[in-house]
C-alpha positions in Angstrom: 5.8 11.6 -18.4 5.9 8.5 -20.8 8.4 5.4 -18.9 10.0 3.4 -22.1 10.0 -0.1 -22.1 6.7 -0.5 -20.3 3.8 -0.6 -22.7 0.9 -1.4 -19.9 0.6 -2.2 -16.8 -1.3 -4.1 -14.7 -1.9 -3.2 -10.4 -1.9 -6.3 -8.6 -4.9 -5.6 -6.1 -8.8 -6.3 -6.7 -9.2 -3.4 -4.0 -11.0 -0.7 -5.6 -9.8 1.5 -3.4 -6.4 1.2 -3.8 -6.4 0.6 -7.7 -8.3 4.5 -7.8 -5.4 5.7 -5.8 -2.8 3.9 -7.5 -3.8 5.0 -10.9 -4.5 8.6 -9.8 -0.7 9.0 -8.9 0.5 7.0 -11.8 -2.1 9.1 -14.4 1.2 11.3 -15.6 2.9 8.0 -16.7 0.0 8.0 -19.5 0.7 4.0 -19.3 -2.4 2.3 -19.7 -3.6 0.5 -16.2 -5.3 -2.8 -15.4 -6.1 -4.4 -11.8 -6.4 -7.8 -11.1 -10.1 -7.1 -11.1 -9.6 -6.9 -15.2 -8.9 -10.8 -15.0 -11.2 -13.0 -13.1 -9.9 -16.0 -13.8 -6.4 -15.3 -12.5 -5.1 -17.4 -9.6 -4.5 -15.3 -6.1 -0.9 -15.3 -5.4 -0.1 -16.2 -2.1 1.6 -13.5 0.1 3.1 -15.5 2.8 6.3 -13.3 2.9 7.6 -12.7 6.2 7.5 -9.1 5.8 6.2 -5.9 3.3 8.8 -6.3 0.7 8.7 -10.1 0.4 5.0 -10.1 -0.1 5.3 -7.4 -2.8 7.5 -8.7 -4.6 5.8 -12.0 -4.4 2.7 -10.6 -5.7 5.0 -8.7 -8.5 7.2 -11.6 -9.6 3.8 -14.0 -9.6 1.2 -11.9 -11.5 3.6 -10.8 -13.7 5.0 -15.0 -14.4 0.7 -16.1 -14.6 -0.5 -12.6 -17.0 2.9 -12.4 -19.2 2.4 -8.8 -18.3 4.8 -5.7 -16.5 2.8 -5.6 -12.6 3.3 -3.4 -9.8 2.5 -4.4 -6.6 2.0 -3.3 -3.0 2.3 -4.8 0.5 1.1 -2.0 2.9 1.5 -2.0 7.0 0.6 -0.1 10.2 3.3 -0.3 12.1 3.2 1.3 16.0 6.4 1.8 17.9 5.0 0.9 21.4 3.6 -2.7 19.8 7.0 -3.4 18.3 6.1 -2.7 14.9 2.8 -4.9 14.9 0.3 -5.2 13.2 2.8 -4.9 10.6 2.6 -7.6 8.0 -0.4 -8.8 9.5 -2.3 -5.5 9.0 -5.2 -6.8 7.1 -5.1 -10.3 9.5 -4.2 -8.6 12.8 -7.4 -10.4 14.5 -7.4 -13.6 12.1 -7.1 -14.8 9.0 -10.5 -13.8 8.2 -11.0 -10.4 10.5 -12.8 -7.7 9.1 -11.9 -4.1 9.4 -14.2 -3.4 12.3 -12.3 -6.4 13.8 -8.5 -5.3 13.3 -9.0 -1.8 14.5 -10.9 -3.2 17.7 -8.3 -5.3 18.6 -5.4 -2.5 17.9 -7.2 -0.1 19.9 -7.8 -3.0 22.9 -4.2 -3.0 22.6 -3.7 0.3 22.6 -6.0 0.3 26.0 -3.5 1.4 28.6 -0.9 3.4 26.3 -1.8 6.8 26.9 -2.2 9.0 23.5 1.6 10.5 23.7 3.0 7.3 22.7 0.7 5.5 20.4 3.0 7.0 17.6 2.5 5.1 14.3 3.5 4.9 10.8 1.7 3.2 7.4 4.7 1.6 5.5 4.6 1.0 1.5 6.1 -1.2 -0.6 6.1 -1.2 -4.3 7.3 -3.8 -6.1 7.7 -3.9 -10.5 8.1 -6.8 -12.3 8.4 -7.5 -15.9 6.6 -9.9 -17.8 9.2 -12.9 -17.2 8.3 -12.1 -12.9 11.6 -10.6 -12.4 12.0 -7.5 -9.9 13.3 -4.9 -11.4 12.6 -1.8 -8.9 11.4 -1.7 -5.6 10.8 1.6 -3.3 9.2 2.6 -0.2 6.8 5.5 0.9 6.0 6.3 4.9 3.5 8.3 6.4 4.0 9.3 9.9 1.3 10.1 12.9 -0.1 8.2 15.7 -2.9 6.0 16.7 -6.6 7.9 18.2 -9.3 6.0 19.4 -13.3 6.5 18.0 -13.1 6.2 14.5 -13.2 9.4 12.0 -14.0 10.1 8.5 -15.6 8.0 5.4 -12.8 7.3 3.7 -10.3 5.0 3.4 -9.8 1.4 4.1 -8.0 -0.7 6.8 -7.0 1.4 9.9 -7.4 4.8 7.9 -10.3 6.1 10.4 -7.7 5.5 13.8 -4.5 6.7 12.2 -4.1 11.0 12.7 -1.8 12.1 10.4 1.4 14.0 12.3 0.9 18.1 11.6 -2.5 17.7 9.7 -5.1 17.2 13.0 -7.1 14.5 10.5 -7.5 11.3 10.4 -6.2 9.3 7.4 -10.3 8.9 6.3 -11.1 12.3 6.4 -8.4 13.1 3.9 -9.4 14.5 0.4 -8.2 12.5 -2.6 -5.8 15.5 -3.2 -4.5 15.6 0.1 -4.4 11.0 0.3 -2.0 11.3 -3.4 0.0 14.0 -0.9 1.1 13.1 2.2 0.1 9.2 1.8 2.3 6.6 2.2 1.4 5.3 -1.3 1.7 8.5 -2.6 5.0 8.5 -1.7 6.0 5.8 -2.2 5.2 6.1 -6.2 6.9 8.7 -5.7 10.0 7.3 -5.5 9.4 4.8 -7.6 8.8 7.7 -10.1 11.6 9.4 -9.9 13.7 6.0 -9.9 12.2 5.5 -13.3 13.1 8.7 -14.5 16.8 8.6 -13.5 17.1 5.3 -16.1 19.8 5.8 -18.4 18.1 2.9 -20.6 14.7 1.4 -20.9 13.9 -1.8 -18.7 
């Protein structure tokens, strides 16, 4: 499923993680695919947005501006009802500015103490951002993935909060996921998804 009017395209993350699962959903595109990883000498663009979309379109509009190139870019969350919404924006800084992993899922879970499991109820929030080469937004879209927070961590896969988070009617943790099932029922997944079928529905090229 060739897009018109995008040539390449380059991920804004160094995360190998995500730029595997990023270009596994967006392998039908046939658009070749670069990460931020492909240019070392690029300058980190800061995501002080005060929320998911702001920093991904942040990181969209100021890749895009520095490489001349098309970029689509991410800002993922955890969000948990009972800890209005948080960590939210500050997933990957929940317990500082320089908090590991092992860090941000002790202190979710220390949070999580006295909530008992029925309403620990959770959702991972994605938002795409795609900007063309002059760092102007020209879609955006959003993918959710719904289930709740379990404490002692699960499964070898995935990053951030992926070992806590069971996903709602699968009985698995987020890590214990196969790649087939992640590009499923993932919030990223999803949200290409949409951002797919957006591109799709273009009655001209971008």
């Amino acid at each position: 499923m060739p897009i018109r009017g995008i040539p390449s395209l380059v991920l804004a993350t160094g995360n190998p993680h995500k730029a595997k699962e990023l270009s596994l959903l967006l392998a039908s595109t046939e658009i070749p695919l670069r990460s931020l990883a492909d240019f070392p000498g690029v300058s980190a663009v800061a995501e002080n947005g005060g929320n998911l979309r702001e920093n991904a379109c942040l990181k969209a509009g100021g890749y895009a501006r520095q490489l001349n190139c098309w970029v689509l870019a991410d800002d993922t969350g955890l969000e948990v009802a009972v800890l209005h919404g948080a960590p939210g924006v500050r997933s990957a800084r929940y317990a500082g500015d320089r908090a590991t992993r092992e860090e941000n899922c002790r202190k979710l879970l220390d949070n999580l103490r006295e909530i008992a499991p029925e309403r620990r109820q959770a959702r991972f929030v994605c938002h795409l951002a795609l900007a063309n080469p002059q760092g102007e937004i020209v879609l955006e879209t959003e993918g959710v993935c719904t289930g709740s927070i379990r404490d002692n961590p699960r499964g070898e896969g995935g990053i951030g909060y992926d070992s806590l988070f069971e996903v709602q009617g699968l009985n698995l943790r987020l890590a214990e996921l196969t790649w087939e099932q992640t590009l499923e029922v993932g919030h990223r997944g999803r949200a290409v998804d949409n951002l797919l079928r957006k591109l799709t529905n273009l009655s001209e090229p971008l």
